[in-house]
Structures are given as structure tokens and as C-alpha cells.
C-alpha positions in Angstrom: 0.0 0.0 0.0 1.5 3.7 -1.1 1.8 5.8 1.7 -0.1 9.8 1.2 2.5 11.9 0.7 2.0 15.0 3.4 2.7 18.6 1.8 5.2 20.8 3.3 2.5 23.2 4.8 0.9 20.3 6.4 4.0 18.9 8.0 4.7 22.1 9.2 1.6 22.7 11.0 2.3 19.2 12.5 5.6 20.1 13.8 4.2 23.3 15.4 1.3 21.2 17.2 3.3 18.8 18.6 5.7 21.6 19.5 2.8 23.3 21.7 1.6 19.4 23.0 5.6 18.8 24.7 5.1 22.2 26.4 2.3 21.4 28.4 -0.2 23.5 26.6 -2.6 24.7 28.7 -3.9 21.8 30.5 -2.6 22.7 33.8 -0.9 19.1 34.3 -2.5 15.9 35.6 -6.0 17.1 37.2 -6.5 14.1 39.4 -3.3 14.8 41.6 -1.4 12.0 40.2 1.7 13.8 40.0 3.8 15.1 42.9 2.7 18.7 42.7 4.4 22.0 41.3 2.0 23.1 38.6 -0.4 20.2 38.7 -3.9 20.3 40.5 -5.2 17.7 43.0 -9.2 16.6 42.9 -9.6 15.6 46.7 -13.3 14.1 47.8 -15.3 15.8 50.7 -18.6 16.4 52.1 -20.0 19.5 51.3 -23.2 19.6 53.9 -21.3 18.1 57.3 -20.7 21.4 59.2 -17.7 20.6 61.7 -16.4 18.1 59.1 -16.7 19.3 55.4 -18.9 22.1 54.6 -18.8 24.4 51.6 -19.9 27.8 53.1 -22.3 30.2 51.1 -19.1 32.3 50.2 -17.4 29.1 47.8 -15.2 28.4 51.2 -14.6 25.4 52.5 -14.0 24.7 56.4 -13.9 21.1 58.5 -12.3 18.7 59.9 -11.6 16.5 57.2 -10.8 19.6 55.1 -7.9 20.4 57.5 -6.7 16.9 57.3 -6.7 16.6 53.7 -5.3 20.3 53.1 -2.6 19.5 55.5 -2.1 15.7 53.4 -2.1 17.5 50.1 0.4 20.0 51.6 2.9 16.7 52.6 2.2 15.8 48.6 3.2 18.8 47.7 0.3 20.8 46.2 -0.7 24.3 47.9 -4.0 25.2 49.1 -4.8 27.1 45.6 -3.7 23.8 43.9 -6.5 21.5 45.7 -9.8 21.4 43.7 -12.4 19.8 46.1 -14.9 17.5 44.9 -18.5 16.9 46.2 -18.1 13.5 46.9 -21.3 11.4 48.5 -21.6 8.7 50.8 -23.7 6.3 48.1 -20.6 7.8 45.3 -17.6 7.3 46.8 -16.1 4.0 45.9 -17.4 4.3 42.0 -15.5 8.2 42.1 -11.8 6.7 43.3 -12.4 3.7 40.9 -13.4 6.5 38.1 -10.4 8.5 38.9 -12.4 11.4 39.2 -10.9 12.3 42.7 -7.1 11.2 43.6 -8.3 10.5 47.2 -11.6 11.0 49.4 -11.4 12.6 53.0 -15.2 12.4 53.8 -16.3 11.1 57.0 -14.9 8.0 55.4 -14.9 4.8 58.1 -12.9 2.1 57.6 -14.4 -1.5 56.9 -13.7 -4.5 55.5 -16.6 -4.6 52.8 -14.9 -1.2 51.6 -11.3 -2.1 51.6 -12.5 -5.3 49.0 -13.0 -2.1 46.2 -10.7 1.1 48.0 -7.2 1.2 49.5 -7.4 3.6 53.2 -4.6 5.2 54.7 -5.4 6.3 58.3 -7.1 5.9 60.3 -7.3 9.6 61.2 -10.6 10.2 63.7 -12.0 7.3 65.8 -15.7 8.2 65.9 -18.6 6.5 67.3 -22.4 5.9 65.8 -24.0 7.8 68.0 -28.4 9.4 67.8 -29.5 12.8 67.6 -32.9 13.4 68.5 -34.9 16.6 69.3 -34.1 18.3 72.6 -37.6 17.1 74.2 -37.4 13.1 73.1 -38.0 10.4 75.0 -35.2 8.2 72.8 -32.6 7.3 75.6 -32.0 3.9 74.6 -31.4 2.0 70.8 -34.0 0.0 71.7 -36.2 2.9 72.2 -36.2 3.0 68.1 -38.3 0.2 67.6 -41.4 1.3 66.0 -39.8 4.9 65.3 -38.9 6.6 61.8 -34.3 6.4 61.7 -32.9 8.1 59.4 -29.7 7.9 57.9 -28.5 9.3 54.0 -28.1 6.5 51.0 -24.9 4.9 51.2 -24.3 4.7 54.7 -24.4 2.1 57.1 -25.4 3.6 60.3 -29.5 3.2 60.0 -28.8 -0.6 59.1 -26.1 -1.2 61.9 -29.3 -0.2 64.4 -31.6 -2.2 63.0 -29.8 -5.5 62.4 -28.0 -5.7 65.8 -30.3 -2.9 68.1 -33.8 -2.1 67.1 -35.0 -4.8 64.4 -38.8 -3.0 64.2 -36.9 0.3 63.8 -38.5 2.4 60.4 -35.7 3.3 58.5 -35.7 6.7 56.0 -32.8 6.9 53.9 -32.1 10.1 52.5 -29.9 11.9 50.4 -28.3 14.3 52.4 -27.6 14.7 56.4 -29.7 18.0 55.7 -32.8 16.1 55.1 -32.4 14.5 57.7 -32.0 17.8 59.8 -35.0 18.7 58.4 -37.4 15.8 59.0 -36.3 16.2 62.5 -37.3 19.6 62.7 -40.6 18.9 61.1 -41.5 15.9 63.3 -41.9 13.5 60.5 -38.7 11.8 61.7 -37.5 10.6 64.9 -33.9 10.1 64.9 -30.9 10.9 62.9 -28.0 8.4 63.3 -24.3 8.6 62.2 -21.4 9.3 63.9 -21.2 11.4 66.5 -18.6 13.7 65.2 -20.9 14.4 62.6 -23.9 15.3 64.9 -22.5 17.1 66.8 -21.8 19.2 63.9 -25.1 20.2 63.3 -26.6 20.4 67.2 -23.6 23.7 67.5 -24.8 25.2 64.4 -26.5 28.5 65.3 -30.0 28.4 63.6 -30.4 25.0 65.3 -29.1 25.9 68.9 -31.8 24.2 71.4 -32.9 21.9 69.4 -31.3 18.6 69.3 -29.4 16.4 71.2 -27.2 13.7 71.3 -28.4 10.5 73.6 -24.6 9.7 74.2 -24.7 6.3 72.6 -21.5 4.9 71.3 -23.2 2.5 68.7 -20.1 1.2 67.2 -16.3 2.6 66.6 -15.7 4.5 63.6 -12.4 4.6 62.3 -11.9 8.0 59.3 -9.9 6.7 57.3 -8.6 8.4 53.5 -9.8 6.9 50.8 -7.7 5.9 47.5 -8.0 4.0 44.4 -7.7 0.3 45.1 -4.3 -0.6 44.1 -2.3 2.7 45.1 0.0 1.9 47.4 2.5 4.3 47.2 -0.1 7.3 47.6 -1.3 5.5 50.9 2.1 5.4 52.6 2.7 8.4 51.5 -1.0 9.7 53.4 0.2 7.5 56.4 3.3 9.5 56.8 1.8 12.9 56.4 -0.7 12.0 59.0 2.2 11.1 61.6 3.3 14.1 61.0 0.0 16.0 61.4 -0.4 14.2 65.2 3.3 14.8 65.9 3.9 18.2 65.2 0.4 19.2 67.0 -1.7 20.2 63.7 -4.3 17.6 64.6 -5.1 19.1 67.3 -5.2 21.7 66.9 -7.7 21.4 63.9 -9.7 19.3 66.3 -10.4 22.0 68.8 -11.1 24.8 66.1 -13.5 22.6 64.3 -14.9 20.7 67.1 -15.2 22.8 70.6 -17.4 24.9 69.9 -19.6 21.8 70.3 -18.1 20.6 73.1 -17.3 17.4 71.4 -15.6 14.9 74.1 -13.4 13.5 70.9 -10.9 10.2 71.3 -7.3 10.4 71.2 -5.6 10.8 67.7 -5.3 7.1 67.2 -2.6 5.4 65.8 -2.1 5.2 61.9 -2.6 2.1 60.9 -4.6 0.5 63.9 -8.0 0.1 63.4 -9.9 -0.1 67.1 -12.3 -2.9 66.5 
């Protein structure tokens, strides 16, 4: 077969494009974070409606817990604040957006278990929560057991609502939502009875001005929750590099700080940074 012969004007045109393609055009560099910083961006995975934990506030700010811990991570990587482009990222989604690649890692009230770590790798853990209720300041839900015959809610994706009603509270009603703020709301509203997740997360909302009053935490600890940061199954290399930015994090006192600005307002009584790598059982 005779090869098309390409005309001078073509092949310089060609020359120049490829010119412009080994200069990096104008892409900005690897936009999931898979490089090791300097001009590249990072796509990290947070909440955007967990006040306390990750919250996108009504001026395109972010503020939290976990996005303290994964600015200070993505610092360790190398990338600047201006270089971390954060990703709504929910509970139901999570998994699927690591295996996509659309996010290089996911810092959203992420626990640690083993049906997850079949499809994600987790470095951490970095929180020890527990599942804890919220309930409206005048309840008379004391007890898990108290939920039987009662409407639980919990948002799609997570295991809390499940956890109650398998091992606590088998006639329990459960409402799974989309969001912890519909869950806030049905609350309010009286057409729910409960709200369960982890406590961190509660407590949260109860500090929040517009709902001061009117919730409550019974002061239940459900289960152990161990935050851990998520990354595509497989990545190794990113975990350990997670792990050791979170030792540093504990060590040089930056966790705790970030714990007391995010969570004392609330008076949260939180656990001891645990140990990275240790999952409390």
C-alpha cells in the first residue's frame, strides 16, 4: 500500500502542534493529583453539607475537619492550598469516584471497613468516631431500643440506620435520604425521629446557630468508627505516603489543633488521635 505523501505546509503545521503538545499546553498538568505537585492540580473528595467536618460555606469556602486533614495531606504531597480542587463526593458515590479516577483520594467522613477495603485502599485511620443518635431536645429516645417502632434516618450509602436495625432495634422504620440535611430537616418537622451517624458528625449540626436548642445527642456509642482516606484500590505508594503525612500532622500538633477549632465549639468529648494504621475494632 503507497503511503499519502503529506505537503510541506501540512507537515509544518504538524511540527508546530506537537511543538505546543511537549510544552504542556494549557492543560494545567494531571488534574486528578497524580503527580507530585508543582503546577499540577489535586481533585480531593469531601462532604459538602457536614458542618464541623466538610462544609462548603455560602461564600465558595470550605471549612472542617476533614478539610484540615486533607489540606494539610495534600500540603505533605506537595500541592498548595490554591492547587486542591475539592470535589462533592457522596456517601452512596464514593467507591465508583476513586475507581473513576475522578478524585485522587476522598477525606469524607470515610470509616474504615472490610466490605470497603474489597474495592478502595485507606490510609489512616485519622478520627476514631462513634455511631451515635441525635434526637430533638424534648425526646424520649434514651436507649437504641427505644427506636423500635420509630422513623431512623440515615443518607443513602451509609451504614449507620442498618447497623441499628440489624443488631439494636429490628422494628426500627428506616428513612434513607440523600443528604444529612434532610435528615435535619425531617427532624425539625417531626416527620422523623432520629438521625444516626457518627457522632462527630452530629455534633456538627446540634452547635450550628440556627439549630441551637434543638437537638441532642443521647450519648450512645453504637459502634467505633475509624476515618480513614480513601484511595483508588491498588495505590500503594499514595497511601504510605498519606500515612506518613498524617504522623506528622499528630506529631507536630496540627491535629489538634484542627480538632479544637472545628470541634469545641460543640463541646465534642473527641478520642485520642489514634494510631495510623490500627483500626480499634
Amino acid at each position: 500500500m503507497k503511503l499519502r505523501k503529506v505537503s510541506a505546509a501540512a507537515a509544518t503545521a504538524l511540527v508546530l502542534a506537537l511543538t505546543a503538545t511537549a510544552c504542556g499546553g494549557d492543560d494545567g498538568g494531571d488534574s486528578n493529583g497524580s503527580g507530585s505537585g508543582g503546577g499540577d492540580k489535586i481533585k480531593i473528595g469531601i462532604k459538602y453539607d457536614q458542618p464541623g467536618l466538610g462544609l462548603k460555606e455560602p461564600d465558595g469556602s470550605f471549612s472542617g475537619f476533614d478539610v484540615d486533614v486533607a489540606t494539610y495531606v495534600a500540603k505533605e504531597l506537595g500541592y498548595k492550598p490554591d492547587q486542591i480542587e475539592w470535589v462533592e463526593t457522596k456517601s452512596a458515590d464514593r467507591e465508583n469516584a476513586l475507581s473513576r479516577g475522578d478524585v485522587k483520594m476522598i477525606a469524607a467522613t470515610y470509616s474504615i471497613t472490610d466490605e470497603r477495603k474489597q474495592k478502595v485502599d485507606f490510609a489512616g485511620p485519622y478520627l476514631l468516631a462513634h455511631q451515635d443518635l441525635l434526637v430533638k431536645a424534648d425526646s424520649d429516645i434514651k436507649e437504641g431500643t427505644d427506636l423500635n417502632g420509630k422513623k431512623l434516618c440515615s443518607v443513602t450509602g451509609s451504614t449507620s440506620a442498618q447497623n441499628v436495625k440489624d443488631e439494636i432495634a429490628p422494628k426500627a422504620q428506616l428513612q434513607q435520604l440523600g443528604g444529612y440535611s434532610e435528615c435535619i430537616a425531617g427532624l425539625q418537622s417531626d416527620q422523623l425521629d432520629a438521625l444516626t451517624t457518627d457522632d462527630a458528625i452530629l455534633a456538627g449540626f446540634a452547635a450550628q446557630k440556627q439549630y441551637k436548642g434543638q437537638f441532642k445527642l443521647t450519648g450512645l456509642k453504637l459502634s467505633n468508627e475509624n476515618y480513614g482516606i480513601g484511595v483508588k484500590k491498588g495505590d500503594t505508594e499514595t497511601v504510605n505516603k498519606i500515612n506518613d503525612a498524617l504522623k506528622k500532622m499528630v506529631s507536630d500538633g496540627s491535629w489538634e489543633k484542627a480538632v479544637k477549632e472545628n470541634f469545641g465549639p460543640a463541646n465534642y468529648k473527641n478520642e485520642p488521635a489514634p494510631k495510623i494504621g490500627q483500626i480499634v475494632q
